[in-house]
C-alpha positions in Angstrom: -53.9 -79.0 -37.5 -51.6 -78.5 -34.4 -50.6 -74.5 -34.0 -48.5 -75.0 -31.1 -45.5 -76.3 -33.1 -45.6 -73.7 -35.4 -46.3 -70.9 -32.7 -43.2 -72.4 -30.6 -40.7 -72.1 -33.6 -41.8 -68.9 -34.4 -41.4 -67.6 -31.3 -37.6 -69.9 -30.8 -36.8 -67.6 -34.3 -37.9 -64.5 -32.9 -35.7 -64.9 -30.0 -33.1 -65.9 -31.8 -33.5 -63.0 -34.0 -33.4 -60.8 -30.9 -30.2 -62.7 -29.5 -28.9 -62.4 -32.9 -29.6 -58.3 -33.1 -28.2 -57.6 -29.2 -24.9 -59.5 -30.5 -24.6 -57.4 -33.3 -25.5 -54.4 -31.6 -23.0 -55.3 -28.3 -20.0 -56.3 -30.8 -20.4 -52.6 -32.6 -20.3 -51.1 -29.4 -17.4 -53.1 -28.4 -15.8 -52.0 -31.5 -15.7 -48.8 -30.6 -12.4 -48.2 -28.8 -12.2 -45.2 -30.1 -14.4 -43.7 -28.0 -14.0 -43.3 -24.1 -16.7 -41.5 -22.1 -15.8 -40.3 -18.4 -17.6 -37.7 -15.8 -16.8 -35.3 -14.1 -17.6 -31.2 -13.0 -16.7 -28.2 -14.3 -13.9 -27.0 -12.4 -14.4 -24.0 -8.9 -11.6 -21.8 -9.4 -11.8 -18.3 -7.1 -10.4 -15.8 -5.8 -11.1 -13.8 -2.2 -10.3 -10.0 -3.0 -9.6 -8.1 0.4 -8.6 -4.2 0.8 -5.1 -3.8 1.0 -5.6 -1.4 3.8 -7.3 -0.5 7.4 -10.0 1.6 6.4 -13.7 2.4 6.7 -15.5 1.1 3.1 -16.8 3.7 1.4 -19.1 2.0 -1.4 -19.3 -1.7 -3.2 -20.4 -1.1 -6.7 -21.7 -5.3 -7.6 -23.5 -8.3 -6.0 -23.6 -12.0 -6.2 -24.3 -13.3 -9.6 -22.8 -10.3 -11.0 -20.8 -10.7 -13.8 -17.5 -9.1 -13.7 -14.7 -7.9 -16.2 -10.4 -7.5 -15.4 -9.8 -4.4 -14.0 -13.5 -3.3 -13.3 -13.8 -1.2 -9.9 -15.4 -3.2 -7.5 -15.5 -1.1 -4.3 -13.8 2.0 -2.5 -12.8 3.2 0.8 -13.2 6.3 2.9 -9.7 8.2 1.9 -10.6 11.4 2.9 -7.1 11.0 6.2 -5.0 9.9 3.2 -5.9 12.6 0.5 -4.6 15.3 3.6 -1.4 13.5 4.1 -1.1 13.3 0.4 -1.7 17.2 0.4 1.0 17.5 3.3 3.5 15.0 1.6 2.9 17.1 -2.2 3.9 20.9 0.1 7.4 18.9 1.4 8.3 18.2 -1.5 7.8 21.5 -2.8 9.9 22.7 0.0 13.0 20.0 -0.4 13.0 20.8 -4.5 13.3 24.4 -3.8 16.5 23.6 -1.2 18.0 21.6 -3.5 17.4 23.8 -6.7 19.1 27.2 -4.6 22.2 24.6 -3.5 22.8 23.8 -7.1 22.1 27.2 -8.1 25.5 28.6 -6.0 25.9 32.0 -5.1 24.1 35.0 -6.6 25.9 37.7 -7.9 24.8 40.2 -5.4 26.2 37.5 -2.8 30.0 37.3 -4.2 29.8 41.4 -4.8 29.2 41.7 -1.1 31.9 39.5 0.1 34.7 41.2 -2.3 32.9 44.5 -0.9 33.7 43.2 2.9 37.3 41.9 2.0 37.8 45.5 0.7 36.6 46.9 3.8 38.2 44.7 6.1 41.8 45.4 4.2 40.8 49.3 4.8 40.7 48.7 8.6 43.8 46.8 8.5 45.5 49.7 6.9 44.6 52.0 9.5 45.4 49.9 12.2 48.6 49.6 10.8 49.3 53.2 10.2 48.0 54.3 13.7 50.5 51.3 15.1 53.0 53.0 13.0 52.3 56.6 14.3 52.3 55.8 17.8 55.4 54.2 17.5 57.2 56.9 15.6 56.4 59.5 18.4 57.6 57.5 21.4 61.0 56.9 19.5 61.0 60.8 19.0 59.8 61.6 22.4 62.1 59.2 24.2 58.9 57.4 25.0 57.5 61.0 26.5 53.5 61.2 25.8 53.2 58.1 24.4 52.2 55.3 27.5 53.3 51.8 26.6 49.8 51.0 27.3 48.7 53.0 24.0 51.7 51.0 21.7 50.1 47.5 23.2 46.9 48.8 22.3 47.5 50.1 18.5 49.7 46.9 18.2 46.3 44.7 19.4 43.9 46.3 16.9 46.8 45.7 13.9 46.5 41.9 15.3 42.4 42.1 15.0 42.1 43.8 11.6 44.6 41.4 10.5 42.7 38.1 11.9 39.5 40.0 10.5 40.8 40.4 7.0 41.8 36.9 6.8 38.2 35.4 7.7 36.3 38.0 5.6 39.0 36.2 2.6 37.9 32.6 3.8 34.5 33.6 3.6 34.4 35.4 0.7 35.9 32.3 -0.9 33.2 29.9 0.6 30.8 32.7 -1.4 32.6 32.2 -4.3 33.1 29.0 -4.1 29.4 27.7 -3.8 27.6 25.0 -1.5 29.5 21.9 -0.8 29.1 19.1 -3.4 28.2 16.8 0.4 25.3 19.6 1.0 23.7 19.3 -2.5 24.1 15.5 -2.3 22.0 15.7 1.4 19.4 17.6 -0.2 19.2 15.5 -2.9 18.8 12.8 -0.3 16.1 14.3 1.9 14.3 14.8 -1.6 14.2 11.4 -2.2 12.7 10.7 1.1 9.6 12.9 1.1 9.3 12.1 -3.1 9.0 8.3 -1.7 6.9 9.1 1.4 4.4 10.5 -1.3 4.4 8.1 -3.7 4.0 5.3 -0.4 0.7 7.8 0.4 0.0 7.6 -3.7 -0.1 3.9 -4.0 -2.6 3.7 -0.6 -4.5 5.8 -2.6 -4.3 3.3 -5.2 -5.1 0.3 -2.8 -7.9 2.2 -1.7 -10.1 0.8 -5.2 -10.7 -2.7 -5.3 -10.8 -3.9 -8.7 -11.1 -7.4 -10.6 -8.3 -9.5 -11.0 -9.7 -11.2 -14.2 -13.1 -12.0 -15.7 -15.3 -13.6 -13.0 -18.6 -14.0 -11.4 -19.5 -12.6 -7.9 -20.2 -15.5 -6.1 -20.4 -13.8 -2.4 -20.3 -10.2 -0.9 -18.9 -10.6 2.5 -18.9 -6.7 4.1 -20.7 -4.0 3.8 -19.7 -0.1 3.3 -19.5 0.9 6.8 -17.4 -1.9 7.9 -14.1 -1.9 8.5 -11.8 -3.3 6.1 -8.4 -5.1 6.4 -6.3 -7.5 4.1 -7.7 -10.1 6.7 -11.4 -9.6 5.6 -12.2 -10.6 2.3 -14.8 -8.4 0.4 -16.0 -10.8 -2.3 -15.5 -14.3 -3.4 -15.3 -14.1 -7.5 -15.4 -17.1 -9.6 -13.0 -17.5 -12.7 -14.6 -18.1 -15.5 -12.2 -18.3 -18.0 -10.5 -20.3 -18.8 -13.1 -23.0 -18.5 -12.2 -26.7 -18.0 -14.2 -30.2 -16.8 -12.3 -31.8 -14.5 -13.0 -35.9 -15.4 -10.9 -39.0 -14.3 -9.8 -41.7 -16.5 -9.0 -45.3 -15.6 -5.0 -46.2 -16.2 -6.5 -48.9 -18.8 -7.2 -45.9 -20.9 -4.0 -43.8 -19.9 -2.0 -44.6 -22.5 -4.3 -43.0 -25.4 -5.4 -39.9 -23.4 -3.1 -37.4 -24.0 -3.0 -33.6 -24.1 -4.7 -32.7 -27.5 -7.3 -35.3 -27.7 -10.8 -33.9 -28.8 -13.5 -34.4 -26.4 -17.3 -33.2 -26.9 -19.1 -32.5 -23.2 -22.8 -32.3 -22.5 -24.6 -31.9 -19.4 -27.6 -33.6 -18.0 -29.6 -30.4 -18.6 -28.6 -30.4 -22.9 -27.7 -33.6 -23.6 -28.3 -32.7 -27.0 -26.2 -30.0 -27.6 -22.6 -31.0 -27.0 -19.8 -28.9 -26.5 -16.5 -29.2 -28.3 -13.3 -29.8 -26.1 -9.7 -30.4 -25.7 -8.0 -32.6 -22.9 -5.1 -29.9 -21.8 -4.0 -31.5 -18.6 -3.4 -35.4 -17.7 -2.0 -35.7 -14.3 1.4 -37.9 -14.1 0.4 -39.3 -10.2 -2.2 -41.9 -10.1 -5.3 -41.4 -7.4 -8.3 -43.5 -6.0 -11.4 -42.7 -7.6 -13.1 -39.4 -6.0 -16.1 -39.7 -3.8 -18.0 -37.5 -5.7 -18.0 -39.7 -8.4 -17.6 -43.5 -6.6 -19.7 -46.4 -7.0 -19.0 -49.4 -5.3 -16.9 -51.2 -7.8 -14.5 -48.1 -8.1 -13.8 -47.4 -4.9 -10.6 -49.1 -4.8 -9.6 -48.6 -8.6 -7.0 -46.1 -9.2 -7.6 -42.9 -12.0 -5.8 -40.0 -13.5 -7.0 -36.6 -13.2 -7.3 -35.1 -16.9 -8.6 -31.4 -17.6 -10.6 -30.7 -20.8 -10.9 -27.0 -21.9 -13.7 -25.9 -23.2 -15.1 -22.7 -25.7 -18.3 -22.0 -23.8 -19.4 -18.6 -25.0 -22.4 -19.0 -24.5 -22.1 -19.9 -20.4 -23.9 -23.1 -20.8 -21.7 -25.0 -18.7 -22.2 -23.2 -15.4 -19.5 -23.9 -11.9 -19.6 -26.9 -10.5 -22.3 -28.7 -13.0 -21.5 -32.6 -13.7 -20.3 -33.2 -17.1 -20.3 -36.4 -19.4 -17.0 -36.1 -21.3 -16.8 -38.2 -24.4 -13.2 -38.8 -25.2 -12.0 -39.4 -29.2 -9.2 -41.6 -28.9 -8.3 -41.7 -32.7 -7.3 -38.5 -32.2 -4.2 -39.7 -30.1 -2.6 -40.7 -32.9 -2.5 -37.5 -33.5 -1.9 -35.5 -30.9 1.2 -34.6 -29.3 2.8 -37.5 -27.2 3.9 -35.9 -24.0 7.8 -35.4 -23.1 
């Protein structure tokens, strides 16, 4: 009996089997527009952090790969010139709150007694100028002007005139006593207050400057200068990258635009864990189209045009590290869903 036959058929079912099986398989696949799967990198945000100040640096407290926290001190400067001026600034404006607190305390007591006192005395010698005046004349209208010189009358008459003129600017200034400063003067001394009270808290907030702290939660990913060197807002200190929030930055083609929409659940994995997705959320679909990125071309998508999309991530446990290229698998059915932008 002839085999061949029987061997050829087999093997024509087998391979239509297999034909059969790649069908099925390709048409499930297919059927699957529910599913989109893009690439991309998680995103490179940072941040250069520079003294605000032209000073020697004093001490830097972290390293690359450090991780850091918002508000953590980072480094500080040599402030030893500033905490003088600070000193000098704090005695001025002990000296222009004492001014302003004896103008808005007026005269003393003792003060407005003494000028009534003076006003008393200076009406005293006004009397007796008067009365000596009055003498003189009396005896040169008795004497026929015999004994008494004319020169003598000029001069009694001259010191009347004087006590007079005295008496009445002892009075003005016994009122200016009584009175109190001008309301002009206290207002001046409030002013100069104000000056040295900002001149300090100028000399405070260098103080301030003179920490370098983290803007947000981040990783060191440079240290630029050394404590010694000489710092300036020009000169960054260190490079920190954001780590939060954390987003993969992907590309979809416009085919797909019209279901990807803020919302949309996406799982990521990485070449390194392919196993171990991470759960995701597209927060950011650019309106402007763009040719594919060279970082991820190939030669039939260098001329086809994408949109940018962001997908936020909950990475607690840093798996997805800076700059790491990402598969992004996209669940369309959830556009239905999701919020349909404005």
């Amino acid at each position: 009996m002839n085999k061949k036959p029987i061997i050829a058929g087999v093997a024509i079912a087998l391979l239509a089997a297999l034909g059969a099986w790649q069908y099925s398989v390709h048409s499930r696949s297919d059927a699957r527009s529910d599913v989109l799967t893009v690439y991309g990198n998680v995103d490179i945000r940072q941040v250069s952090l520079a003294f605000n100040a032209n000073e020697r640096i004093a001490e830097l407290l972290v390293r690359e790969g450090d991780a850091v926290r918002a508000g953590q001190l980072l480094g500080r400067l040599d402030v030893k010139t500033l905490r003088v001026r600070a000193t000098q600034a704090d005695a001025q404006v002990a000296v222009a709150e004492q001014a302003l607190a004896r103008l808005r305390a007026g005269s003393r007591r003792e003060e407005v007694a003494r000028a009534k006192a003076d006003v008393r005395a200076a009406e005293s010698d006004l009397e007796l100028a008067a009365a000596n005046a009055r003498r003189l004349d009396e005896v040169a209208q008795s004497t026929a002007g015999k004994g008494v010189s004319r020169q003598d009358l000029d001069r009694a008459a001259s010191a009347q005139r004087v006590a007079a003129a005295r008496l009445e600017a002892v009075r003005q200034a016994a009122g200016l006593v009584v009175a109190g400063p001008r309301k002009e003067d206290i207002a001046q001394a409030g002013a100069q207050l104000d000056a040295v009270r900002a001149e300090r808290a100028l000399l405070q907030r260098q103080l301030d400057e003179s920490e370098l702290k983290a803007p947000t939660d981040a990783v060191v990913r440079s240290r630029l200068l050394e404590p010694g060197d000489m710092a300036s807002p020009q000169r960054p200190v260190y490079t920190l990258a954001i780590t939060q929030p954390k987003w993969v930055r992907a590309y979809v083609p416009e085919t797909a635009l019209a279901a990807v929409r803020p919302g949309v659940s996406a799982s990521v994995t990485t070449d390194s864990d392919p196993n171990q997705p991470i759960a995701g959320r597209v927060g950011y679909v650019s309106a402007v189209a763009e040719f594919t990125p060279k970082t991820v071309q190939t030669a039939e998508l260098r001329t086809s045009l994408v949109y940018e999309i962001r997908v936020m991530v909950d990475d607690p446990g840093d798996r997805l590290r800076l700059g790491m290229p990402a598969t992004v698998t996209l669940r369309l059915a959830d556009a239905a869903s999701a919020p349909k932008r404005p």
